[in-house]
N, C-alpha and C positions, 0 to 999 in steps of 0.2 A: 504493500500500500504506500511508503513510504519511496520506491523506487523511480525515478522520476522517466524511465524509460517503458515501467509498466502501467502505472497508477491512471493513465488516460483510459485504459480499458480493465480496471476493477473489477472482479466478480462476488456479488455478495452471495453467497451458497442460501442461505439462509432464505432468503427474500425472490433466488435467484435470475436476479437483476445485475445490469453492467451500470456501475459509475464513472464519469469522468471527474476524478480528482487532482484533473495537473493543477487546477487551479485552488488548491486546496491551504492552507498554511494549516499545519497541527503543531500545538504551541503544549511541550508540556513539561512538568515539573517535578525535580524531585530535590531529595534532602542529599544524598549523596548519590556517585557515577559508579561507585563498583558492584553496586548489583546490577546493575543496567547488562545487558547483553551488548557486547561488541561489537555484532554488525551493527543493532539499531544503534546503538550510540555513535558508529560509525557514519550513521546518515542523518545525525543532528548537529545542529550549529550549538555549540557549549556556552551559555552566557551565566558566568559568576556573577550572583547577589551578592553584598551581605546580609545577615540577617537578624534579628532583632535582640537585639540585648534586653536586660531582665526591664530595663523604667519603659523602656519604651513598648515593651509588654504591659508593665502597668498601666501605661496612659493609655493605651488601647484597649484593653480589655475593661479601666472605669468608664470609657469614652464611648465605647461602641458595643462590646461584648455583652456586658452587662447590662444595659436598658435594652437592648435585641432579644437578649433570656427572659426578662420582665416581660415584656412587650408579646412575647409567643406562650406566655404562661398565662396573660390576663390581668399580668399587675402593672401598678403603675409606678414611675420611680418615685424610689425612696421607700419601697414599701418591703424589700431585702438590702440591709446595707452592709458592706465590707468596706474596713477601714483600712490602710495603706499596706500596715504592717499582717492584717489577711490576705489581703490579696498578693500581697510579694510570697507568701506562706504558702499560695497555693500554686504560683507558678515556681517556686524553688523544689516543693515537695513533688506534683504531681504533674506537671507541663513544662518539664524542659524541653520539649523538640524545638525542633528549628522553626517551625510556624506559629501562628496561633490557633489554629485547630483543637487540639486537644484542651489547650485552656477555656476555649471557647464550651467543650462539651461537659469540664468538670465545672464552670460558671453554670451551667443547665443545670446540673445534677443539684448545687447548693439551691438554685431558686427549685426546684420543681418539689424536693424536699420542704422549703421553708414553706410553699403554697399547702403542705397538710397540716403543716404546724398549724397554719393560719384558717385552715378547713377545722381544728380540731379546737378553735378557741386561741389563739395564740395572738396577742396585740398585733397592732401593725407600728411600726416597723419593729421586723426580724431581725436583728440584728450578731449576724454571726460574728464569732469571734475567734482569732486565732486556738486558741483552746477548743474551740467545737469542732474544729475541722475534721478531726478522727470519725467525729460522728456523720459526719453529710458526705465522708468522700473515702471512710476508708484508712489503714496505714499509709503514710505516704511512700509514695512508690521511687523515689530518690532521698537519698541519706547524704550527706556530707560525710566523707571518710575521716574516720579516727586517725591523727596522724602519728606511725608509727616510730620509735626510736629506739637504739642502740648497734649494739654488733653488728655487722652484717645487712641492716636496714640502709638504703639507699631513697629519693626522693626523684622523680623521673615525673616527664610529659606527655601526656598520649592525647592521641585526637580520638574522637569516636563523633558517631552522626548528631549527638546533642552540643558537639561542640570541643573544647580542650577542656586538659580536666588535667588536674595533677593526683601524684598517686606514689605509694611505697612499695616498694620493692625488697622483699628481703630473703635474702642466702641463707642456708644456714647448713655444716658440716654434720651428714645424720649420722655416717659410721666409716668404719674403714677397713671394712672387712670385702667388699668390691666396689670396683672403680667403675663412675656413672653419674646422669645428671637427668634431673627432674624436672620438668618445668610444667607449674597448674597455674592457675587464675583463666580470665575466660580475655584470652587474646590471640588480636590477629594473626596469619600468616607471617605477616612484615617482623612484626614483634618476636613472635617463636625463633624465626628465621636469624634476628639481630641477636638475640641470646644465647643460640649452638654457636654462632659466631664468635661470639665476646668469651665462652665459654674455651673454644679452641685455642683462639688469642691469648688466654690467660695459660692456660697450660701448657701453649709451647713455647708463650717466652717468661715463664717463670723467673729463672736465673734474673732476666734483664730488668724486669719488674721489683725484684729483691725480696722474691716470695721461694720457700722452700719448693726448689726443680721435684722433687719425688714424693710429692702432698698428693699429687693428682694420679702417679700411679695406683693408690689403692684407696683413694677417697670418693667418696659418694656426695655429691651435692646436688641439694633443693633450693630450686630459684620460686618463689611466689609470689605475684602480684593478687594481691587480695580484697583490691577497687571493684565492688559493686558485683553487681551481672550484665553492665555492658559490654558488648566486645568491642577491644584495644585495637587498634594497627598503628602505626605511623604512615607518616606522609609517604609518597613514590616521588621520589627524586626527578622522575622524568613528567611527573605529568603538570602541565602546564598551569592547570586551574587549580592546583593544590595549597599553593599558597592563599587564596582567599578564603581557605576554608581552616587553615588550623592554627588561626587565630585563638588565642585562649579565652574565648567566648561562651559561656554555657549555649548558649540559645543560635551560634549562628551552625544556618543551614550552609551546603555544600554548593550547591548548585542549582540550575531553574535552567532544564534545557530545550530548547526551541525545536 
């Protein structure tokens, strides 16, 4: 459909009907390019956004989000109110993606809940509050990571589709009775790939490093990243629109491609 040699004569199987679509533009969008399939993303023009940081989610979501949820429930504003430091609570804990879609859909879930309160006798205005959140939405589904320290603990950057994130990394010697290396947390390709790396690096220039040369013939090491249940990658060196995207941004999205 996309092939500009065949799309004049389209077949919908379906309907089976012929379309002419050379004169077509399909405009579409996503948060990142690596799930994308290759060819098609091979027959798209790639245009990098960036994407919205956490205020400028707030000012959207008190500005439009939020009288839009009133407005399709039946109420009218001011008749659910969230105060700043809710609503930053609800896009930290529960809507980090790179749009405002899902923010938009857990602002529904608080007003359509407040609308039974207010079926059930409840004053108007409702007034949620940071503390009731658990109750209208849930555990929230992002955590800010405990940051870890000592031995063996390292502090590192990773990009994921909600944006960069930092995050700990820690080593630790399990035994030494066979030589071997572990690597858990829930990370990308790229990542796995840079850590057998840095892992071989390390044990073949020992000596130069000023680290015991014969630690690694019988030593067993566990590398952990133990940030969340996002998956980690790092950036790809060659792709061109990568640097708009791994900005240390909770909220920015990857791409928007045409």
């Amino acid at each position: 459909m996309l092939d500009p040699a065949q799309n004049v004569d389209f077949l919908d199987h379906y309907l089976d009907l012929r379309f002419d679509l050379s004169k077509v533009l399909f405009v579409c969008t996503a948060n990142q390019l690596d799930t994308i399939p290759a060819p098609l993303l091979d027959r798209m023009e790639v245009i990098p956004l960036s994407g919205y940081i956490a205020q400028e989610k707030l000012q959207i979501g008190r500005k439009y989000l939020l009288p839009r949820q009133l407005g399709q429930a039946g109420l009218k504003r001011g008749d659910v109110t969230l105060d700043n430091a809710t609503l930053r609570a609800v896009i930290d804990g529960y809507a980090r993606d790179a749009g405002v879609r899902r923010l938009e859909k857990q602002l529904g879930r608080i007003v359509r809940k407040a609308v039974v309160k207010i079926l059930d006798g409840a004053a108007r205005p409702v007034a949620v509050t940071r503390a009731e959140l658990k109750d209208y939405l849930g555990n929230p589904v992002f955590r800010d990571e405990r940051r870890l320290t000592g031995a063996g603990v390292v502090t590192g950057l990773a990009w994921t589709a909600m944006g960069g994130a930092t995050l700990s990394i820690e080593a630790a010697h399990v035994h030494s009775h066979n030589r071997g290396f572990k690597l858990t947390g829930q990370l990308g390709d790229v990542m796995k790939e840079s850590a057998e790396i840095a892992y071989s690096f390390v044990a073949s220039h020992a000596a130069e490093l000023g680290a015991d040369a014969d630690f690694f013939k019988d030593a067993f090491v566990h590398l952990h990243v133990p940030a969340g249940a996002t998956p980690k990658t790092a950036p790809r060196r060659a792709s061109p629109w990568r640097p708009h995207c791994s900005r240390s941004r909770a909220t920015a999205p990857c791409a928007r491609s045409r």
